[in-house]
Each structure stands twice: as C-alpha cells, then as structure tokens.
DRENNU-248782 format. One record per residue (C-alpha): x, y, z; residue number from 1. Coordinates in nm, 4 decimals, always signed. Layout:
residues N
<rec x="X" y="Y" z="Z" pos="NUM"/>
...
end
This chain:
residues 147
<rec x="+5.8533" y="+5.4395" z="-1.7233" pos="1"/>
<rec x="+6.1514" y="+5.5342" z="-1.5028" pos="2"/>
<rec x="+5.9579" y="+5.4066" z="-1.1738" pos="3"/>
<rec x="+5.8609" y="+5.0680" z="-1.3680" pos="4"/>
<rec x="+6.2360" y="+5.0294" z="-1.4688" pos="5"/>
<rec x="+6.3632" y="+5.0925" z="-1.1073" pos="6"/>
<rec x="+6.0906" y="+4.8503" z="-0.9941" pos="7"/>
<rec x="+6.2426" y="+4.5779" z="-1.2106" pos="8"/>
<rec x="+6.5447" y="+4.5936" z="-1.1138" pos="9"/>
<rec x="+6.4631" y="+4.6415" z="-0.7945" pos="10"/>
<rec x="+6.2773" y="+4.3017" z="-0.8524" pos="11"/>
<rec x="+6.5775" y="+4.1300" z="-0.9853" pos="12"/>
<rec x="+6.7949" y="+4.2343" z="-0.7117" pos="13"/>
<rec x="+6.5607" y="+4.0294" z="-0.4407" pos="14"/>
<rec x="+6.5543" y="+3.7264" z="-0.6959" pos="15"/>
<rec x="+6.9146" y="+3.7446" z="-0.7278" pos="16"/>
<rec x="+6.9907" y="+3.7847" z="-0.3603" pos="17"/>
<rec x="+6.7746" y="+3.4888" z="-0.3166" pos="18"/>
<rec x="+6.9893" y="+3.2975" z="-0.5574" pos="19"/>
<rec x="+6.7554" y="+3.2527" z="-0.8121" pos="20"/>
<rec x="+6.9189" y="+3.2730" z="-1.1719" pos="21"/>
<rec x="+6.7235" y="+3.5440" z="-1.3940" pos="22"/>
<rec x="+6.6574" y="+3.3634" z="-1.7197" pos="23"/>
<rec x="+6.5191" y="+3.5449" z="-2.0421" pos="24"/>
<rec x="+6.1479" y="+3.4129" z="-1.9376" pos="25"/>
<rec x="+6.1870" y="+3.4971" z="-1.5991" pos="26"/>
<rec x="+6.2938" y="+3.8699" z="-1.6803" pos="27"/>
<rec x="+6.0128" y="+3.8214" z="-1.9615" pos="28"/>
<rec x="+5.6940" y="+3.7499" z="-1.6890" pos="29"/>
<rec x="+5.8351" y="+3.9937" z="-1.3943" pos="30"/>
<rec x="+5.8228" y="+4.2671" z="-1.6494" pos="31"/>
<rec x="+5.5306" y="+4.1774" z="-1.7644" pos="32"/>
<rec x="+5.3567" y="+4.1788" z="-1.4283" pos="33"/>
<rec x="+5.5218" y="+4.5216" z="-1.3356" pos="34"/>
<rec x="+5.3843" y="+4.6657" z="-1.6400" pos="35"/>
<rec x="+5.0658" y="+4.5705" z="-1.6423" pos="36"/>
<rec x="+4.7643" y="+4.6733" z="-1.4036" pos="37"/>
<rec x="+4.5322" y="+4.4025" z="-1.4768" pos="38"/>
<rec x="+4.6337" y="+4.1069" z="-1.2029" pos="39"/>
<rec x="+4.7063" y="+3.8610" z="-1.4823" pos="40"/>
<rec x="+4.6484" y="+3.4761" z="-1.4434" pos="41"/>
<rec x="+4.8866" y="+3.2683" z="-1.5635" pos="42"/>
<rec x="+4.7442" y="+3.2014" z="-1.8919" pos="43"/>
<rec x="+4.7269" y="+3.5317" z="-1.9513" pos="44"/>
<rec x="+5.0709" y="+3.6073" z="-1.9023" pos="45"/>
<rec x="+5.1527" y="+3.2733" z="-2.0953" pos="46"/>
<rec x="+4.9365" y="+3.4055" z="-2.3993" pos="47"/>
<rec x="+5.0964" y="+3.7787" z="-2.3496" pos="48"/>
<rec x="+5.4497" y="+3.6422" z="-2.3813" pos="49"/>
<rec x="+5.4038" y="+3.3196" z="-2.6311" pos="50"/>
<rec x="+5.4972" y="+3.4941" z="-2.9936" pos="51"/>
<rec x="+5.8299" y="+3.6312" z="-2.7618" pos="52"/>
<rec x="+5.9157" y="+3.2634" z="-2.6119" pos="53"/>
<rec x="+5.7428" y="+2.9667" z="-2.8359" pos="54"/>
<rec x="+5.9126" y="+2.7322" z="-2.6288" pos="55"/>
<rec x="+5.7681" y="+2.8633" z="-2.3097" pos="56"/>
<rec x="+5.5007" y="+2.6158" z="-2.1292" pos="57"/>
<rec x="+5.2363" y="+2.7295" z="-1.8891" pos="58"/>
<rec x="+5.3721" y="+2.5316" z="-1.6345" pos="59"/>
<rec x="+5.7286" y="+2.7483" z="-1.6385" pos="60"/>
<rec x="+5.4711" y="+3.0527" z="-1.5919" pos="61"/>
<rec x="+5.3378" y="+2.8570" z="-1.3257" pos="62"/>
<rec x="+5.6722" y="+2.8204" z="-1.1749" pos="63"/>
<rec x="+5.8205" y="+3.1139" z="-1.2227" pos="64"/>
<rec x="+5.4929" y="+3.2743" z="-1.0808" pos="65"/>
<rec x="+5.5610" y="+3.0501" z="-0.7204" pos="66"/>
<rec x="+5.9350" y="+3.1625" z="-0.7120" pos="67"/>
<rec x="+5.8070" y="+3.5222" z="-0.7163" pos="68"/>
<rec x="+5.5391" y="+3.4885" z="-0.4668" pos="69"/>
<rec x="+5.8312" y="+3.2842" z="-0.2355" pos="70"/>
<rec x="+6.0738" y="+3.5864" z="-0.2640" pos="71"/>
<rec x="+5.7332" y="+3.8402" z="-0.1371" pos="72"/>
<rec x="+5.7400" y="+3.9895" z="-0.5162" pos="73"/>
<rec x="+5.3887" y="+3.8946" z="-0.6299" pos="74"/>
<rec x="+5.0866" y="+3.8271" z="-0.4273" pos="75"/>
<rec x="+4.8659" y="+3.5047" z="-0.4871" pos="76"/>
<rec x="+4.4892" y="+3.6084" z="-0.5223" pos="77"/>
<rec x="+4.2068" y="+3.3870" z="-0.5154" pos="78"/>
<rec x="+3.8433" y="+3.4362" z="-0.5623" pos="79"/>
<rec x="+3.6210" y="+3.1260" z="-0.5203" pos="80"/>
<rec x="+3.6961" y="+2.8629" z="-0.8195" pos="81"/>
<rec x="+3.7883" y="+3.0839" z="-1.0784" pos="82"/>
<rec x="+4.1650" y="+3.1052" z="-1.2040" pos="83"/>
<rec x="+4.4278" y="+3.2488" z="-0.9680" pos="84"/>
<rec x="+4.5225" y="+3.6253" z="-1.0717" pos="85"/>
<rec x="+4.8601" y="+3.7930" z="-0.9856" pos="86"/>
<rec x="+4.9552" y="+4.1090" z="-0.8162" pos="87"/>
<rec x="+5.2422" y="+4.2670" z="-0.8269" pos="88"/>
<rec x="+5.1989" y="+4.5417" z="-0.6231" pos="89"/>
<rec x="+5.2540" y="+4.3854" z="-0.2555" pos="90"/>
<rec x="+5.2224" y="+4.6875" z="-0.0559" pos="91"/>
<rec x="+4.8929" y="+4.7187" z="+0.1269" pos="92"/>
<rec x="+4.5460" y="+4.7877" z="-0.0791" pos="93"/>
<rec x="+4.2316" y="+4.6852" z="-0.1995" pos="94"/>
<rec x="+4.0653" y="+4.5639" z="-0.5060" pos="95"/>
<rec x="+3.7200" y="+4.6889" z="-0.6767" pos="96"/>
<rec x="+3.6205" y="+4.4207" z="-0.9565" pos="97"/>
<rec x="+3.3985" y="+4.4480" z="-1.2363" pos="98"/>
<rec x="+3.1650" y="+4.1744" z="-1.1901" pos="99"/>
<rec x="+3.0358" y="+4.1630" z="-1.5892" pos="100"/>
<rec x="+3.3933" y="+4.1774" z="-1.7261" pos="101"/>
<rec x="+3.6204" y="+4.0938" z="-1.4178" pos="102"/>
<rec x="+3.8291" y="+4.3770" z="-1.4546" pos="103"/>
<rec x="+4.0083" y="+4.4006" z="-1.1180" pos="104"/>
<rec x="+4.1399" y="+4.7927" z="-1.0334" pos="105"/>
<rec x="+4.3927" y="+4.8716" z="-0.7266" pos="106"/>
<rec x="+4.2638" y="+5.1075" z="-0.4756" pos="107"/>
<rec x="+4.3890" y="+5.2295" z="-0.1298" pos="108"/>
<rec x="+4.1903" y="+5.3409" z="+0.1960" pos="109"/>
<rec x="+4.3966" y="+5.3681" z="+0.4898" pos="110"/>
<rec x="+4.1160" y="+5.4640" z="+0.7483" pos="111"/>
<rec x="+4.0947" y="+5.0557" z="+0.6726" pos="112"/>
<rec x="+4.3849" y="+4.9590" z="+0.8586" pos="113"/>
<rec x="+4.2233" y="+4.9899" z="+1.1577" pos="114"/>
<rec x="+3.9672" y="+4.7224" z="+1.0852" pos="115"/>
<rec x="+4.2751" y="+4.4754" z="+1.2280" pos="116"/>
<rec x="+4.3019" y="+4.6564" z="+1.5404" pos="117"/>
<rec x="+3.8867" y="+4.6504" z="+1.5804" pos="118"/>
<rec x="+3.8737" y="+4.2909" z="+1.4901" pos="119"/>
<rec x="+4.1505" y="+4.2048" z="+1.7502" pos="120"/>
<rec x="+3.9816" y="+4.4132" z="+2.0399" pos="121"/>
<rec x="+3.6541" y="+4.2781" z="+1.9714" pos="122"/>
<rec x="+3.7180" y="+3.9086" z="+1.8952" pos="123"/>
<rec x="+4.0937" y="+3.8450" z="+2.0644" pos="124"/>
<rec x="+4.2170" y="+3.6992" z="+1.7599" pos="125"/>
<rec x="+4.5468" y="+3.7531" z="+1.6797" pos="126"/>
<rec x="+4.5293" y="+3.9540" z="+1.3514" pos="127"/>
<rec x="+4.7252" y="+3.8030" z="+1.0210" pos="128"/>
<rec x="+4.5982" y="+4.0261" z="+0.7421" pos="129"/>
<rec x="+4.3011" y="+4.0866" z="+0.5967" pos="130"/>
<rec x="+4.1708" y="+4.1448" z="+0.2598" pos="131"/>
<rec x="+3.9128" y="+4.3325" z="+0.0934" pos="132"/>
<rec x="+3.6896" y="+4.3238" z="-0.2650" pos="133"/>
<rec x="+3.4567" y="+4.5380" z="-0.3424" pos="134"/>
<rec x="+3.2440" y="+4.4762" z="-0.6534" pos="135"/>
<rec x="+2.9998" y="+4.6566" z="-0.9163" pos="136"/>
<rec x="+3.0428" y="+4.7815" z="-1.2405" pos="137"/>
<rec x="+3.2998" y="+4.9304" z="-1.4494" pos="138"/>
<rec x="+3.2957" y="+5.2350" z="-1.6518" pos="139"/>
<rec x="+3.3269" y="+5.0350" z="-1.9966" pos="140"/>
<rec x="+3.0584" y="+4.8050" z="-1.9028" pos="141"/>
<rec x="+2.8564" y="+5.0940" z="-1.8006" pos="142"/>
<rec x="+2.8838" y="+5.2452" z="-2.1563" pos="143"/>
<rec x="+2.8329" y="+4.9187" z="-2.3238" pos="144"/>
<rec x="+2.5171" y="+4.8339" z="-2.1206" pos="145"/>
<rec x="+2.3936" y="+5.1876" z="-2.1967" pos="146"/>
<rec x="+2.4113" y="+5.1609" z="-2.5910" pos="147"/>
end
C-alpha cells in the first residue's frame, strides 16, 4: 500500500512539474491505474470510476489517458484491432496473455535485453525498443476448462 501511495505521488509530482493541473478525475484514473494489475482500457477504467464521477465521459478518460502517456507515466499497448489497454508500469517487461479470457500478467526476463544488441549486430538497424507477448492459458481458465 505504502509503495502504491509513494507511486502516486510520485505520479503527481511529474504531472505537476509538467504543468498539468491534477483534477479530482485525474487523481481518480492515475490511482486507478497504479492500483490495478490488469492493463485497463479506457472503458474499463470509465466503468471502474462512473458511480465515483457521473459526470465523467469516456472521452475525459481518453484524455486524461494521452496526458499520462505524454508525461512517460502510462504506456500505450496495442494488439491488432482490439481496444487499446494501459500500463502503468513503464519500466522494462513483458506481457503473457490469456488468450480465452485476455487476462494480460507482467513478467520480467532480463537475459531478453540482449535481443536489441543481437538484432542490431545482425541486421544494422538502429535499435528503438522492442516488445514482447507471449500467449496461452491462464490458471482460471485452466480450472474452468477442466470442470
């Protein structure tokens, strides 16, 4: 609890020092991302947070969501046509993802971080990033399909 609070304020500091004003909503969807594991979408965190703000839109989700990724707080992901889902964890990693329930779960293998320096030497690209998904099944689904 201590390490999410620190992270949130930590989090407020950058959108402050970027001069972005923190409103109630604003606080309201950073915490939420912070707290939860799950790499939202938008209308997730719009249904999470409705009951708390009735007068919050999508669309201020939605913009709220491209201020954060602007300031380097949340990472953008995208996987083929299917809704955008947000990560607030921005420090290297990977993702495995449940492909009956789309459950997406952080994971981290540094021996990976070479694959840049590989890819570079073999190819002579000049290395941005890279990004990695690895899919199957999760536990739950592996009980349910079981019973």
């Amino acid at each position: 609890m201590l390490q999410e609070e620190n992270r949130l304020q930590t989090a407020v500091d950058t959108l402050k020092g970027a001069g972005v004003r923190i409103t109630p909503q604003r606080h309201a969807i950073l915490e939420y991302l912070i707290q939860t594991l799950s790499h939202p979408t938008a209308d997730e965190i719009y249904k999470a947070l409705e009951a708390k703000f009735p007068n919050m839109s999508v669309a201020t989700v939605y913009n709220n969501l491209r201020v954060f990724r602007e300031v380097g707080l949340v990472k953008e992901l995208t996987y083929g046509d299917s809704s955008s889902r947000f990560d607030c964890v921005t420090t290297d990693h990977y993702h495995i993802i449940c492909e009956d329930c789309g459950k997406m779960v952080d994971f981290s293998y540094p021996g990976l971080n070479e694959v840049e320096e590989v890819a570079k030497h073999v190819t002579g690209f000049r290395i941005g990033h890279h990004r990695m998904e690895v899919y199957g099944t999760c536990p739950d689904c592996q009980k349910a399909k079981a019973h």
